[in-house]
N, C-alpha and C positions, 0 to 999 in steps of 0.2 A: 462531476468527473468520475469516471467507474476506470476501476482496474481489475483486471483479471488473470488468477492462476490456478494453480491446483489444490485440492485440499491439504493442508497442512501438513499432518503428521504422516501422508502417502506422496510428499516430494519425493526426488531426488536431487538430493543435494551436490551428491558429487559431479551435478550438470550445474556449472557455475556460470552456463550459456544461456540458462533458463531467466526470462525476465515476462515482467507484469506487463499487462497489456493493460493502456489506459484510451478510454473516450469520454467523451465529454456531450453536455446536454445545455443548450440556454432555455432558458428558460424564462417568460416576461415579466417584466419588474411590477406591472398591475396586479393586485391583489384579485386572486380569481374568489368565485363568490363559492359560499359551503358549500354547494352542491354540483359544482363546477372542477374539473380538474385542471390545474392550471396547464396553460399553453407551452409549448416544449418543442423542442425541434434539436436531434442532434447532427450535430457537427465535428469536421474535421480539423483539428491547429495542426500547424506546419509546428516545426519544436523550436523555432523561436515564438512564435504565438503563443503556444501552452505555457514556456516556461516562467511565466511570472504568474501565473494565476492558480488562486485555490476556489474550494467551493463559499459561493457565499458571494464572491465576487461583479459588482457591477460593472459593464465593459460595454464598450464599442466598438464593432468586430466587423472587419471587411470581408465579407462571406462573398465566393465564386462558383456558382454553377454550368458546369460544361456540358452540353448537348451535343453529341457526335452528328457529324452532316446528315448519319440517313434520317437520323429523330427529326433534326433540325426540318429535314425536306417536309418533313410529314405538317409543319407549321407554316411552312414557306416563310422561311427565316432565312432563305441564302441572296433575298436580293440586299444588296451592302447598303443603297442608301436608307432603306429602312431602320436599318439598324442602326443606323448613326443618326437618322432621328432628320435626314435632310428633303425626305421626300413626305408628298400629302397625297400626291394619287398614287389612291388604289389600285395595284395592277387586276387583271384578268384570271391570272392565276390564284390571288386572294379572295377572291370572289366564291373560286371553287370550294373552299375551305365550310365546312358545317360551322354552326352556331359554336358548340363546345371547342372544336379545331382555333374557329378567331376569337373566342375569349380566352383561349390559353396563350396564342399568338400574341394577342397584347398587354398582356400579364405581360408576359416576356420581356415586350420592346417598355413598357412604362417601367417596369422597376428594374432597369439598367441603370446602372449607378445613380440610384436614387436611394434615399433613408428609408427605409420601411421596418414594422414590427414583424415580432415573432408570429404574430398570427398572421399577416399579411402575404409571410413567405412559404405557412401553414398553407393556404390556400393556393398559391401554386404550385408545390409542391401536390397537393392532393388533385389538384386543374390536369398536372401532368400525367401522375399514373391513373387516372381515372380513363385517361387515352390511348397508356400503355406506351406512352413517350421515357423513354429513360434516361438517364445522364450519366455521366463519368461516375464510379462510386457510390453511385445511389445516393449523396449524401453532399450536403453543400461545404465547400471548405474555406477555411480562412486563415489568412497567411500574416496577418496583421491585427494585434486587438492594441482596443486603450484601455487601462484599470481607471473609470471614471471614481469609484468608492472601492477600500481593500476594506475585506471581511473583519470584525473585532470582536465577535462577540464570543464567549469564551461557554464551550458546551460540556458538562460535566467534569471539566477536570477542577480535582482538589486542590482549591487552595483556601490557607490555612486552618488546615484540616474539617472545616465542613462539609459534613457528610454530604452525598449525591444519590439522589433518588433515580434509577433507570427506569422511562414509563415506555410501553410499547402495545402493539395488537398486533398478536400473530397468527395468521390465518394459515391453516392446512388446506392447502388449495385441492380439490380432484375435479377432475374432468369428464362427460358425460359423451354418450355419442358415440366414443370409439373402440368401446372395449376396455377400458383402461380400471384396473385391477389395482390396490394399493396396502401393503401390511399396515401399513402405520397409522395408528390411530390419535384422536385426542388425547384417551388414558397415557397413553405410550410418551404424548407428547409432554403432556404435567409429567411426567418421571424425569425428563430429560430437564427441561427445565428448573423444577423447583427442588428445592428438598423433600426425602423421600427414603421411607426403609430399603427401595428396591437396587437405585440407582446413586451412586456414592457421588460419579463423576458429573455432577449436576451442576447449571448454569448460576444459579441461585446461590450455593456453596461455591463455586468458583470465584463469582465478586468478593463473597464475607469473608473468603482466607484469603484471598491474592491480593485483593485492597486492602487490608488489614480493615474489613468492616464500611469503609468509606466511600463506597460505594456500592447501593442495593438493587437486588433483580427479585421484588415483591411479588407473593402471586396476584396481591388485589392488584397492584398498579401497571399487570399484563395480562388481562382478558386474552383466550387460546379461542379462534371460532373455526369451524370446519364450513369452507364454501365452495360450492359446483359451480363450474362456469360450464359451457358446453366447450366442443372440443377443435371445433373452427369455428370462424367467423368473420364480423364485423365490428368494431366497437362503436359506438356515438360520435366519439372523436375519428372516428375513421381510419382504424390499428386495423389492419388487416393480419388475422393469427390464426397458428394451426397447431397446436400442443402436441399431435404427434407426429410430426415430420418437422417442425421447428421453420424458421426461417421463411417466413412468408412475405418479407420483402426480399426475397432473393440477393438476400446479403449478411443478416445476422441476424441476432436470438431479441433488437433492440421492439419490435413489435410485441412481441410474446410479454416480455418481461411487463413490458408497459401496457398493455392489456390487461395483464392479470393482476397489476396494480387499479386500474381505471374500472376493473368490475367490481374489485373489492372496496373502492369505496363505494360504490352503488350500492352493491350490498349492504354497507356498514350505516349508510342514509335509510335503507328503507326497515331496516332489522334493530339499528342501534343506532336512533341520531343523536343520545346523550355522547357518544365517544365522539368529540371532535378530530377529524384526520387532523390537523394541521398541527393538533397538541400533543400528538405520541408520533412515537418510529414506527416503523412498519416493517415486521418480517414474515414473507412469503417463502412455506416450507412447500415445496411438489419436488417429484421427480422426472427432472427436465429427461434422463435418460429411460423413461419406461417401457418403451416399444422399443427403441433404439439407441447406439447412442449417437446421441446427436451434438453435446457440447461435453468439454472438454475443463472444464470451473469446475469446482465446490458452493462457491459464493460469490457474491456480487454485494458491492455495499457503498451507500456515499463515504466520501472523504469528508469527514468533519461537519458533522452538522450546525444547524443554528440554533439554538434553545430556543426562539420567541418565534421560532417559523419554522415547521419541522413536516412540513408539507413534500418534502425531498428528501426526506430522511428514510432509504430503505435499505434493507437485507435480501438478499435472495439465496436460500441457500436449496444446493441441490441435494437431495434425499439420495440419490443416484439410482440402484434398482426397482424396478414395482416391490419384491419381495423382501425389502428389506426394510424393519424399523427401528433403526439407527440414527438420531439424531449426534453427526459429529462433533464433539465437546470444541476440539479445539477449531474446527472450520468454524464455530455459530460464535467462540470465544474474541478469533482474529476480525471477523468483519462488525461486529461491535463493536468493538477497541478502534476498528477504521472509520465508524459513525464518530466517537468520539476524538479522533485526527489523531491516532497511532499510526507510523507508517511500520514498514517491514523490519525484521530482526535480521542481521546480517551476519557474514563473517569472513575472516581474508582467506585468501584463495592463492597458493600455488602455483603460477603457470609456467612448469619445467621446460618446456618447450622453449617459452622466452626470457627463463631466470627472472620473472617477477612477479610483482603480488597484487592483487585485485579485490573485489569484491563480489562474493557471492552472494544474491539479493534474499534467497531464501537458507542461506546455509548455518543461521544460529536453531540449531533442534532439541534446546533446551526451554526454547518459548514459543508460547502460540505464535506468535508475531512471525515465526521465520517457519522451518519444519520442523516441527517437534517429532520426537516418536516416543509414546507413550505405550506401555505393553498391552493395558485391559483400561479403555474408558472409562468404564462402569462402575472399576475399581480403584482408580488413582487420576491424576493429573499433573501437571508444572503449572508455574506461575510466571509469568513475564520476567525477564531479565532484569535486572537492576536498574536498568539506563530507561527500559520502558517504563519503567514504574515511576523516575525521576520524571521523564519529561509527563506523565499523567498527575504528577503529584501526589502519587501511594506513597514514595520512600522519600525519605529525603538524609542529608547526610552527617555522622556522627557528632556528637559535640567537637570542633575543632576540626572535623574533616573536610570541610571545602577550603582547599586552600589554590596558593598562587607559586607555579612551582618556581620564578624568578626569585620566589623572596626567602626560598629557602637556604640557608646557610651552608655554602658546598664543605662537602668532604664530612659531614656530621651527619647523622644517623639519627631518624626522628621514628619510635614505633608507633602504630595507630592499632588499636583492638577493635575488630569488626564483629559485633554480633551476627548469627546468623538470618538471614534475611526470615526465615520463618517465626524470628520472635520480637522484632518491632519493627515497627518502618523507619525508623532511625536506623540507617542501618551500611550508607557507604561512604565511600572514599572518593572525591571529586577534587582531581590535580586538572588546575590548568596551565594550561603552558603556551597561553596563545600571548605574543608581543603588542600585538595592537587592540586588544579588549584586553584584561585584565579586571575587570569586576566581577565581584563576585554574589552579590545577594542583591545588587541592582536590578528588582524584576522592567526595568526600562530602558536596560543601557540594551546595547544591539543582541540579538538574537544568537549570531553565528559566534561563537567560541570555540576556538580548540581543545578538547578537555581531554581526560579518562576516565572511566567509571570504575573502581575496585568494589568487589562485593565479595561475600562466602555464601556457599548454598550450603545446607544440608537437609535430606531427606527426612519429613518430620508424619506425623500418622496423617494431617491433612495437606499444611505446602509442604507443596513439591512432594509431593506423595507416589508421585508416577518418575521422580530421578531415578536412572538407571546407576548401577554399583561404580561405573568407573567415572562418573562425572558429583560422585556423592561426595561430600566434603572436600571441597574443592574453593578455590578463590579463582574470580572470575573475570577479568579485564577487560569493558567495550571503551571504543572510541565511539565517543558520539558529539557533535560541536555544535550542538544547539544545548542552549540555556533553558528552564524551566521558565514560560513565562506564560504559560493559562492561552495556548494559541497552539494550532491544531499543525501538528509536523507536513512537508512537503513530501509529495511521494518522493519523491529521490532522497530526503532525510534517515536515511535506514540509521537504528544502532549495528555497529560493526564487532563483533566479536575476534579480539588480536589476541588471548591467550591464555591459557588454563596455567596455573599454580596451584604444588604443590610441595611438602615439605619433606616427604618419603624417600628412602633411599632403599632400592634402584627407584629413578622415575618410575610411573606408571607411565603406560600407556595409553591413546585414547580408541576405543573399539571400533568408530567409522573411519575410512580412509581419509575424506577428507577434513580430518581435524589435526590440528596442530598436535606432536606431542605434549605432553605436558612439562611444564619447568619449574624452575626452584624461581627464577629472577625473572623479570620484563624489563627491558630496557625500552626509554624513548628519549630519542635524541630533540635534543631543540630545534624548529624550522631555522629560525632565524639567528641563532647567537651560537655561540660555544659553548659544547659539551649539553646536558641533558640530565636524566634520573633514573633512577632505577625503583624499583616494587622485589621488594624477596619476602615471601611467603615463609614465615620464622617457626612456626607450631600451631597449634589447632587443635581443639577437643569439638566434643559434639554440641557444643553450642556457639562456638565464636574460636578465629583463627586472630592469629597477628602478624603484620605485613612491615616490614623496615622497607622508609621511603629515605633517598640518598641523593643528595644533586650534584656532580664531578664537573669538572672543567677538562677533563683530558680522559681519552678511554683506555689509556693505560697509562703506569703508572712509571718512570726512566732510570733504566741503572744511570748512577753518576750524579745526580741531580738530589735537590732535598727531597725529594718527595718518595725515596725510598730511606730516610730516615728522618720524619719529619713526625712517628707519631701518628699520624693520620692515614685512613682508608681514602686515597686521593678517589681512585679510579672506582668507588662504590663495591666491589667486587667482594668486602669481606672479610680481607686481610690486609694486613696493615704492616708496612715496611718488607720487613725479608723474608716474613711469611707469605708474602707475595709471590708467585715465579717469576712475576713481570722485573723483579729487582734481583735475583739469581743470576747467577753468569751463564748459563745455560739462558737465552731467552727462548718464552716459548711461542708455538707456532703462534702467528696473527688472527685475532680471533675472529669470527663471522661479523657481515657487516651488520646491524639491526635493519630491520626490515622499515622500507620507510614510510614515512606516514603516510594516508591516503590525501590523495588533493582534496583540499578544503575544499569547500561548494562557493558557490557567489552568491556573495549577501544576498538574503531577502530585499525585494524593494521596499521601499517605505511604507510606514502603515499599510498596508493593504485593504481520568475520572484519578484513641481505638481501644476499644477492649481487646483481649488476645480473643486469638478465633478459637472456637468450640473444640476439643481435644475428643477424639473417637478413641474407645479402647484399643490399647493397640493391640493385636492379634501378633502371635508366632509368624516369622517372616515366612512367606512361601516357599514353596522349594522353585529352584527353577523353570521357569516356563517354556515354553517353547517360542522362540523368535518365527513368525509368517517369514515365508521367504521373499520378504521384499527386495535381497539383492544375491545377489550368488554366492551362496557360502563357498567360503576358501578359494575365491578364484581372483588371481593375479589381479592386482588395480589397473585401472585403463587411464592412460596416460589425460590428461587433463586434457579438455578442448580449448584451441586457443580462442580468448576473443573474439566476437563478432565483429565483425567491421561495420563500422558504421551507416545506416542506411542513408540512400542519399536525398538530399532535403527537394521535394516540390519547390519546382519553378516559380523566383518571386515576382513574375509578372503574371497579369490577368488577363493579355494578350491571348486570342487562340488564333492560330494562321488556319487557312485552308487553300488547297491546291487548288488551282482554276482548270478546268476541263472544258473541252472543246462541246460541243454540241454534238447531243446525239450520245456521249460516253454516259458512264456514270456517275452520279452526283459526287460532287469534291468532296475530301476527308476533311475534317474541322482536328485541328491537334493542338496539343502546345505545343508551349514554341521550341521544346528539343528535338519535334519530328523536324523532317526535313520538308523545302516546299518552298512556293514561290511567294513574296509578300502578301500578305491580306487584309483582309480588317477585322475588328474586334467585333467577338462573339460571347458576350460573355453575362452573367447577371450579376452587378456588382453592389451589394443590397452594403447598405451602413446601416447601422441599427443601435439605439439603446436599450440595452435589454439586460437581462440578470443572468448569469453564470453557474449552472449551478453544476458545482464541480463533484460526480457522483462519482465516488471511490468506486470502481466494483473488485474487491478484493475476489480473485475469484482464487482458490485453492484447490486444484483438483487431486480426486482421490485417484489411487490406479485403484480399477476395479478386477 
């Protein structure tokens, strides 16, 4: 499964319409042999198809290929009973048909709802454009899968605390043939990756402080090779690709990508056959946009790989100009962390238009995982959010901080002391408040939990070395409702980022428009019972903040009643009895409603990545830099975009109708069945197959250039 967006820390965020494009690739469940690339074919899910599957997943999937009437003519595919399989003669007109014409014609009519393999459908598919016959989408779709086996094998994430070794082969790919120019070099490349006097913001240093150490980016255990492929062509498997106009199936970048995977192992066979593909990841560094531009990503990466099959484990990330050599920290940081099944960092979203609140899929910019914005790469960086670092099993949380907000004792005031996330990975605060799961350190009870994550950031000489001034000492609040449990996140699993605390008086502000201001309290009300809790951010120094959590039965508190002299802070607010205004005869205005919580997701189905890190001297703070004008200084906010509407779902029949025309007109239209038209008969190739799933995340992050 690949998804794709922009590069990271050149989102915009305040487009909360901006979402990930996911496709998907099966892949055959036969072990292809070393020197063989395994068989693949991508396809289309309708979104109930896709929605239970991850990468890793074996399935059987009813795949539909549509041939428009004039392709169809060109097969002499429009006499009806052939294709219902009731006639044996031959007409006159099939006769006319070339050798390659009637081996594709019967391809056709045999694998009609018949079972066949990936490779089997490899072969007509390749029968087809060999003829220059085309079909709907270029791409065969399927509206229905079964999960024969769910994925379980658990790929670099930490748990209890054993360290993780990250092993990979990253090839700088250039191209020959067309001209094609490139700044960026091997040297250039060791900088960016490892550690290094040059480059601060390095991939190698980013694991050992953001993991606390727990997971490593070695240089022996990632060989860097520099390989020319030429600049069109053919591949063996038969990728027809063009590196500088892109798109040589006259549909997407899926040929290109997978060429220049399928030459580099060739190359890694005839150059290096001690490195086995199957037992490292693979990241493919070129500049997809060098002559032109042509694609619209930072990166591409599977979702969750396998550790004991890592044959499908890749990276693509795009360099973006020929003259640039710029390896992006946080685009190469986010599709790693999506090989290891991080899905995206989130955040709630405003929509004034409809007085509600949402989720914006890249709007947390405090972590690789969403947008970040970082000022100088090469000089600083952020570390994943709290919630991410939970669900990889970096942090986990304080003595006494995972708790169950049911079972706290209303109206009394519990403090918890939060180190700051850069000096242990002990380090948050995990309320949940879900009525029908309620465990807590069961890594086996259900996955989906309602929870919160409380954390404290502060800016330190290496984590979080790149936090900007008005997000610096701050407590940080995601929703996220999956449990820790060594199993790779769903892309729709984003952490949500609901809201910034702080202890200062006046509030601060937050410097991008769409960020919430910041507050003293959070309130969350219970889905299911009466009343809820609160989080107040109490003081703070520069290593660790303290947060009073409080659980109320009423959100305010009733003149006339005991509960304005009872002694007690009913309503969590702070004050207690007449210090109250809620208990003053003056009542005051009714306060804002809490924002509500985001709809839970629907269970997962069943079964289906420390010493402290190294301390750089710290240098006299900078003066000021200058911000890139990545968005209009001082210019009025633009109103939020509403919602997309939902797109509407492909036809769940495999029915295709075609009009009947008289003789002598032109050949009948073949549609589905929401064209209009007169009864017909099915035209369709409805292959069932067992085959292997491999779900390739392609994270794609684009940069504005």
């Amino acid at each position: 499964m690949f998804i794709s967006h922009p590069h990271p820390n050149e989102l915009e965020p305040a487009d909360p319409t901006l979402r990930s494009t996911i496709s998907w690739t099966l892949v055959d469940t036969r072990p292809a042999a070393a020197d063989t690339p395994p068989e693949f074919l991508n396809v289309t899910f309708g979104e109930k198809g896709a929605s239970p599957l991850q990468s890793g997943d074996v399935v059987v999937a009813r795949l539909t290929l549509t041939i428009p009437a004039k392709e169809a003519a060109k097969l002499d595919l429009m006499n009806t009973s052939d294709i219902i399989g009731t006639s044996s003669k031959k007409s006159s007109r099939r006769r006319q048909l070339s050798d390659r014409h009637e081996t594709a014609r019967r391809m056709v009519l045999d694998f009609h709802n018949t079972r066949r393999s990936v490779r089997e459908l490899i072969s007509l598919r390749d029968a087809l454009g060999a003829l220059g016959i085309s079909y709907v989408g270029q791409q065969m779709k399927s509206e229905t899968t079964t999960v024969i086996e769910k994925v379980s094998e658990k790929d670099l994430f930490v748990i209890d605390g054993v360290q993780q070794s990250m092993s990979s082969i990253v090839f700088l790919v250039k191209v020959s043939g067309c001209g094609m120019t490139t700044k960026m070099t091997l040297p250039r490349v060791e900088d960016w990756l490892f550690i290094n006097p040059r480059i601060y913001g390095n991939l190698e240093r980013w694991y050992k402080v953001c993991t606390y150490d727990q997971v490593t980016y070695k240089r022996e255990a990632n060989p860097i090779f520099e390989v020319t492929m030429p600049c069109k062509g053919t591949t063996p498997n038969n990728l027809t690709f063009d590196f500088q106009t892109g798109y040589a199936n006259k549909k997407n970048m899926d040929n290109e990508i997978h060429a220049m995977a399928e030459m580099s192992q060739s190359w890694l066979l005839t150059n290096r056959p001690d490195l086995q593909w199957n037992k490292h990841r693979k990241m493919f560094l070129f500049p997809f946009n060098w002559d032109s531009f042509i694609v619209g990503w930072g990166g591409l990466a599977t979702m969750g790989c396998k550790s004991y099959d890592l044959n499908w484990c890749y990276t693509w990330i795009n360099l973006g100009q020929k003259d640039v050599d710029v390896l992006n920290l946080a685009t190469t940081v986010q599709e790693l962390n999506h090989n290891i099944g991080l899905a995206h960092s989130s955040n709630l979203y405003y929509y004034s238009s409809s007085n509600t609140w949402g989720k914006n899929e890249y709007g947390d910019n405090v972590c690789p995982m969403g947008g970040p914005y970082v000022w100088n790469y090469e000089q600083a960086f952020v570390c994943t959010n709290a919630a991410q670092s939970y669900k990889a099993g970096w942090a986990k949380p304080i003595p006494g901080g995972h708790i169950d907000a049911y079972n706290l004792v209303p109206e009394v005031t519990q403090r918890f002391t939060l180190p700051s996330t850069s000096l242990s990975k002990n380090n948050i605060l995990r309320i949940i408040y879900d009525r029908s799961n309620r465990e807590i350190d069961n890594i086996s009870a259900p996955v989906v939990q309602d929870a919160i994550i409380v954390s404290y950031r502060v800016r330190q000489q290496e984590f979080d070395s790149g936090l900007e001034d008005d997000k610096n000492r701050r407590v940080w609040i995601h929703q996220y409702n999956h449990r820790f449990n060594g199993q790779p996140a769903r892309v729709e699993d984003t952490t949500i980022m609901i809201a910034v605390l702080s202890d200062e008086t006046p509030l601060p502000s937050i410097q991008k428009p769409w960020w919430q201001k910041a507050n003293r309290t959070f309130t969350q009300m219970f889905p299911a019972a009466v009343g809820g809790f609160t989080v107040t951010m109490t003081s703070k120094t520069e290593t660790q903040a303290t947060v009073a959590v409080c659980r109320f039965l009423n959100k305010v508190e009733t003149r006339g009643d005991s509960s304005c002299s009872d002694g007690r802070d009913n309503d969590c607010d702070g004050l207690v009895d007449m210090d109250d205004t809620d208990c003053r005869e003056s009542p005051p205005p009714s306060p804002p409603l809490p924002r509500p919580p985001l709809p839970r997701p629907p269970p997962p189905p069943p079964p289906l990545p420390s010493p402290p890190p190294v301390r750089m001297p710290r240098q006299a703070p900078p003066p000021p830099r200058p911000r890139w004008p990545r968005y209009p200084p001082d210019s009025p906010l633009r109103p939020p975009r509403p919602p997309r509407p939902p797109r509407p779902s492909p036809p769940r029949s495999t029915t295709i109708k075609r009009d009947d025309a008289a003789d002598g007109e032109a050949p009948p239209s073949w549609e589905l069945p929401s064209s209009t038209g007169s009864a017909a008969h099915c035209h369709t190739c409805c292959c069932v197959m067992s085959i292997f799933l491999a779900a390739v995340l392609c994270a794609v992050l684009q940069w504005r250039q």
